[in-house]
GUTORVEX-773557 format. One line per field, with one value per atom (N, C-alpha, C): residue number from 1; residue in one letter; atom name; x, z, y. Coordinates in pm, whole numbers, plus 50000, padded with zeros to 5 digits. Each point is the difference from the previous one (the first is absolute). Example, Ala and Ser with C-alpha at 12.3 -4.5 7.8 and 13.67 -1.06 7.14 Angstrom:
num: (1  1  1  2  2  2)
residu: (A  A  A  S  S  S)
atome: (N  CA  C  N  CA  C)
c1: (51319  49911  50090  49965  50082  49923)
c3: (50780  50000  50000  49928  50006  50073)
c2: (49431  50119  50120  50105  50119  50109)
% end
This chain:
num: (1  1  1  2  2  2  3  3  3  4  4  4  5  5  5  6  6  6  7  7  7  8  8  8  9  9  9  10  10  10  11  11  11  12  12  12  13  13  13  14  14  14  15  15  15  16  16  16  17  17  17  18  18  18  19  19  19  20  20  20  21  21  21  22  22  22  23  23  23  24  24  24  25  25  25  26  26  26  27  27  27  28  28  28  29  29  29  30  30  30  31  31  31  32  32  32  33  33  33  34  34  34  35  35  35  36  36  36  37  37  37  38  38  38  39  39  39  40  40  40  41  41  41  42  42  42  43  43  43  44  44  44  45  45  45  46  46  46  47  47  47  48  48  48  49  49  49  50  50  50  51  51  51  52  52  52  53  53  53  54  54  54  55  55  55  56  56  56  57  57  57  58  58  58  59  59  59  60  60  60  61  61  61  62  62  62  63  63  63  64  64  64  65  65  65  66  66  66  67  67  67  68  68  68  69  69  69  70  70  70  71  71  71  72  72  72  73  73  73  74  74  74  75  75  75  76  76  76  77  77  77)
residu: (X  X  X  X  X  X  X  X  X  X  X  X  X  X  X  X  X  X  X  X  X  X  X  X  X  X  X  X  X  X  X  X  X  X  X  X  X  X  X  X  X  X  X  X  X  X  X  X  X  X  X  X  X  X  X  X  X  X  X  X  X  X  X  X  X  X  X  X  X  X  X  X  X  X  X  X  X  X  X  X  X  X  X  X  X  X  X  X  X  X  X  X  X  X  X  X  X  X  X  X  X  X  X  X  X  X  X  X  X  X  X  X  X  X  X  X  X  X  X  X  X  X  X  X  X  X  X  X  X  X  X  X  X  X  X  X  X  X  X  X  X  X  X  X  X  X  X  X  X  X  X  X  X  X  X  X  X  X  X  X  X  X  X  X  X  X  X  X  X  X  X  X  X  X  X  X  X  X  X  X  X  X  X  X  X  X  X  X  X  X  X  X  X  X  X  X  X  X  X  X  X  X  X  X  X  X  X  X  X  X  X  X  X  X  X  X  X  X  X  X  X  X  X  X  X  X  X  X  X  X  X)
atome: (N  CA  C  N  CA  C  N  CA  C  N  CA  C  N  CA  C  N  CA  C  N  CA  C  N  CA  C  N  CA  C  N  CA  C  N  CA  C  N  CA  C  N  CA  C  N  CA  C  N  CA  C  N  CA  C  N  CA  C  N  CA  C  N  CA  C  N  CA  C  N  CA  C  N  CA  C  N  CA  C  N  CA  C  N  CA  C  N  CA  C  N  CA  C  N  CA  C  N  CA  C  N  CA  C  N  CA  C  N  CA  C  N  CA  C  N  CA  C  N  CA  C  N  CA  C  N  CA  C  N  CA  C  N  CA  C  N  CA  C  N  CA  C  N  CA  C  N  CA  C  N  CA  C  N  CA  C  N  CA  C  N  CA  C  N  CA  C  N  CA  C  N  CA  C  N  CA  C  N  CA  C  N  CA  C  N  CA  C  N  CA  C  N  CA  C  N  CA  C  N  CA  C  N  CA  C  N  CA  C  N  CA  C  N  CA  C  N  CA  C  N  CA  C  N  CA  C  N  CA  C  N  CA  C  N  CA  C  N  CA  C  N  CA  C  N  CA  C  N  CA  C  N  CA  C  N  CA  C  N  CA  C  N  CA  C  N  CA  C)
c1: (48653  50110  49944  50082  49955  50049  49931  50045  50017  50131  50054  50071  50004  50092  50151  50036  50162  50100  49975  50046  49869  50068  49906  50119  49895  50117  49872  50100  49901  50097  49949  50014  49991  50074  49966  50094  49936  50081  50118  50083  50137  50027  49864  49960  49968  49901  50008  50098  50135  50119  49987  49954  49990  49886  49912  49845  49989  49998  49966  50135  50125  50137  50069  49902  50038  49941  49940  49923  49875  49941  49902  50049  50074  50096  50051  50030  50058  49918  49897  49841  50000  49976  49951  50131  50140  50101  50008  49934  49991  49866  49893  49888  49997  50081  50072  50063  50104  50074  49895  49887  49937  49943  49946  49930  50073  50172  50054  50069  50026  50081  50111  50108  50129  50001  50066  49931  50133  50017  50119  49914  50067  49967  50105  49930  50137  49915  50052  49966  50033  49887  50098  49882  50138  49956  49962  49863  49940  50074  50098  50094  50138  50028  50077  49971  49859  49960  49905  49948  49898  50052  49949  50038  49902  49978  49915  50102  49943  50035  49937  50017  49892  50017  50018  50064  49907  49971  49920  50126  49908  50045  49946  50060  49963  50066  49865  50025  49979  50099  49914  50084  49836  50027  49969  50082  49976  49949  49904  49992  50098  50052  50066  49997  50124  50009  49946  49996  49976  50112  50118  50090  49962  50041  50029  50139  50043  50099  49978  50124  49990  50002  49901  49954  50083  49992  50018  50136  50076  49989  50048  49946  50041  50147  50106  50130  49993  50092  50063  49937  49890  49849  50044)
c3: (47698  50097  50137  50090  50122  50089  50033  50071  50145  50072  50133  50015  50165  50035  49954  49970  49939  50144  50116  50119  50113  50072  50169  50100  50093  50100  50095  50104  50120  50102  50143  50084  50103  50139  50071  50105  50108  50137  49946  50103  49937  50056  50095  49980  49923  49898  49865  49918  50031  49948  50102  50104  50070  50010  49970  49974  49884  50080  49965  49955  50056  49975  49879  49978  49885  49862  49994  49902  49912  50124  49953  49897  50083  49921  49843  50003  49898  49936  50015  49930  49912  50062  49959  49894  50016  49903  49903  49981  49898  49898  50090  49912  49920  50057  49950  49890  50015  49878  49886  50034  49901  49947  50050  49939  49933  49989  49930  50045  50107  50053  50094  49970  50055  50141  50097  50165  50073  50095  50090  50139  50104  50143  50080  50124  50085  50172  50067  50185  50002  50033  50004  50155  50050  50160  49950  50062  49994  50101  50065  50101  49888  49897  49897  49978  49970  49918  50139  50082  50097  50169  50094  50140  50017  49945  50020  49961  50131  49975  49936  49844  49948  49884  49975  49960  49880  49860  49892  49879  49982  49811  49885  49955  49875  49893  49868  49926  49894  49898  49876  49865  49927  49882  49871  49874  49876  49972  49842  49890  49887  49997  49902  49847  49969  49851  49983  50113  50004  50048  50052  50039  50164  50057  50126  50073  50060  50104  50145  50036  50118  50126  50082  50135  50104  50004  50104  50016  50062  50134  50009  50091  50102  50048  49939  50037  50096  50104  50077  50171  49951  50130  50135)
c2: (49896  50007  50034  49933  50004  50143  50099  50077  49992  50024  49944  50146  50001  50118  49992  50105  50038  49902  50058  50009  49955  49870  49925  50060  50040  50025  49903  49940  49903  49996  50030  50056  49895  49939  49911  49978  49982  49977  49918  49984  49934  49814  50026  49852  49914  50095  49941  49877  49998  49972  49823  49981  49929  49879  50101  49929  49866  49873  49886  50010  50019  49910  50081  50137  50089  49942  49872  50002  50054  50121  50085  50125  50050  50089  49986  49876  49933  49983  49968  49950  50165  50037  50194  50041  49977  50036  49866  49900  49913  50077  50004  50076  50108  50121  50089  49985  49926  49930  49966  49914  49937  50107  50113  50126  50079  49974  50079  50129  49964  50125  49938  50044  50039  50031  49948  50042  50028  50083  50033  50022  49998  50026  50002  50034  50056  50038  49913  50055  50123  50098  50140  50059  50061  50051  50138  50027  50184  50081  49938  50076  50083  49914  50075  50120  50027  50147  50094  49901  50108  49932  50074  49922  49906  49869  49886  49924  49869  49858  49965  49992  49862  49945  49867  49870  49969  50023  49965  49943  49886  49962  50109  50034  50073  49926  50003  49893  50090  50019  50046  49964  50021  49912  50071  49997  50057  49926  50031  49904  49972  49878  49961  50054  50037  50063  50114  50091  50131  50122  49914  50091  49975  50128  49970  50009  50081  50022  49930  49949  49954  50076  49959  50124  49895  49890  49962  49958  49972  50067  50116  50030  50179  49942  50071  49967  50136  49994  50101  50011  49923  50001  49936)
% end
């Protein structure tokens, strides 16, 4: 058996979402998929929780058939 992290978290400007027409992005949550994990994300501003402007994708992903609660999204933000 193949050992893989429980939990990916991946981290990325929010251009990301844009890059090559959003097909890069997409590339990375298809691969994901193929490795077996479950994926959620969400644009979230660091102005919510601290005094910074700043604009990141946060992407994260369980492994399949392990359980797992959903993090994303930050409702209330």
């Amino acid at each position: 058996k193949e050992d893989k992290p429980e939990w990916i978290i991946y981290e990325n400007v929010k251009g990301m979402l844009s890059s090559n027409r959003g097909s890069d992005y997409l590339e990375i949550l298809y691969s994901l998929d193929e490795l077996g994990y479950d994926v959620e994300w969400q644009n979230i501003n660091s102005k919510w929780f601290v005094p910074q402007n700043r604009e990141r994708i946060y992407t994260i992903g369980h492994l399949r058939g392990r359980g797992g609660q959903k993090i994303l999204p930050i409702k209330g933000a």
